[in-house]
N, C-alpha and C positions, 0 to 999 in steps of 0.2 A: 525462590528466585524465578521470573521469569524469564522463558525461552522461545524464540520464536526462529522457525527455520522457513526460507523460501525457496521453492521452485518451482514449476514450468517455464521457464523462461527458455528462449530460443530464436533461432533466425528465423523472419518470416516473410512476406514480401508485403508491399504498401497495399495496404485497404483486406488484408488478413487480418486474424484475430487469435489470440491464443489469452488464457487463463491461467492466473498463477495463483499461488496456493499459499499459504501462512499456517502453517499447524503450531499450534499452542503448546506446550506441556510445564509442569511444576505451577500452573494457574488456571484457573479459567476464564474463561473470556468475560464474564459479564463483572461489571463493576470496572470495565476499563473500557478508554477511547481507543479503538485500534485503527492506523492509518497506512497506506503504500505511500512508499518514499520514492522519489529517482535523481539520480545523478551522473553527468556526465561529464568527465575531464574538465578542469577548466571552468566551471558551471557548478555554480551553487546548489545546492540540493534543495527542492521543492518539494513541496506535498501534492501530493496525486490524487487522494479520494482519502477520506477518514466515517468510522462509522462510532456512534455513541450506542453501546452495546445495551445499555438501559431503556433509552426511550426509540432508538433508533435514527436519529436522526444521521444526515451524512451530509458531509459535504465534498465536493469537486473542486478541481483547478478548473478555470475558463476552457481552456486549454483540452481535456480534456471529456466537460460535460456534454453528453449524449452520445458516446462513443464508449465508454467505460462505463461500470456497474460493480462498486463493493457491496458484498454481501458474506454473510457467518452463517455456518452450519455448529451448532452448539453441539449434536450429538458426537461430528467429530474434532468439535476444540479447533476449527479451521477458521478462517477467514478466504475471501476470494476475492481478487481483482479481473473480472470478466473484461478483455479490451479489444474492441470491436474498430474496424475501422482505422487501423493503426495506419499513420506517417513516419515518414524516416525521422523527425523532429521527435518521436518518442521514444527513439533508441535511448535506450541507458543503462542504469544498471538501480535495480528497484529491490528497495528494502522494504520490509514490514516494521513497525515496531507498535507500542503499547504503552499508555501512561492511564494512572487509575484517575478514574473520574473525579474524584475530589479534587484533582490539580488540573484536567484535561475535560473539555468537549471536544467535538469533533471538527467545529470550526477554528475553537485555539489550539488544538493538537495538531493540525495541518498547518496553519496559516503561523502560529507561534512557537509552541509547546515545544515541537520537537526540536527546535532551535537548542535549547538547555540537554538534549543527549550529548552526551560525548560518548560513545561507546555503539557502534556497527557492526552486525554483521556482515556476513558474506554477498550477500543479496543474490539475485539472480541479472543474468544478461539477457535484455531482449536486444534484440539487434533488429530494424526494420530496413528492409535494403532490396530491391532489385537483383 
């Protein structure tokens, strides 16, 4: 069964940066699509950044592209969301999750896929604020 826990998350001021973390265990990463989640009150949950652990590819939310950077460390079963440049609009609270490639890329795992979870963790809170 896989597991995925997040954190770095935190208050930070606009146009800061902080890095959150995805550690993996009971799996390992390669043979799945792993992407950052976010959701805010009231607000639908979107896809952030997704990465195809195979061939690598990844994709972004508009919203996000060239401010943000996912990227995995295999030797620690991690993933990372690098978020540079942060607005208050990307306050939320950002999940990781994981679906294996047979049923997930990293464009349908962001943009579709993750739509069919029902089941969330805790995620972490970024808060971007003044």
């Amino acid at each position: 069964q896989l597991h995925l826990v997040e954190s770095g998350g935190g208050l930070v001021q606009p146009g800061g940066s902080l890095r959150l973390s995805c550690a993996a265990s009971g799996f390992t990463l390669d043979g799945y699509a792993i992407g950052w989640f976010r959701q805010d009150p009231g607000k639908e949950r979107e896809g952030v950044a997704c990465i195809n652990s195979r061939d690598g590819n990844t994709y972004y939310a508009d919203s996000v592209k060239g401010r943000f950077t996912i990227s995995s460390d295999n030797a620690k079963n991690t993933v990372y969301l690098q978020m540079n440049s942060l607005k208050p609009e990307d306050t939320a609270v950002y999940y990781c999750a994981a679906d294996l490639l047979i049923y997930s890329g990293s464009y349908y795992f962001c943009q579709i896929g993750y739509r069919y979870l029902e089941v969330w963790g805790q995620g972490t809170l970024v808060t971007v604020s003044s």
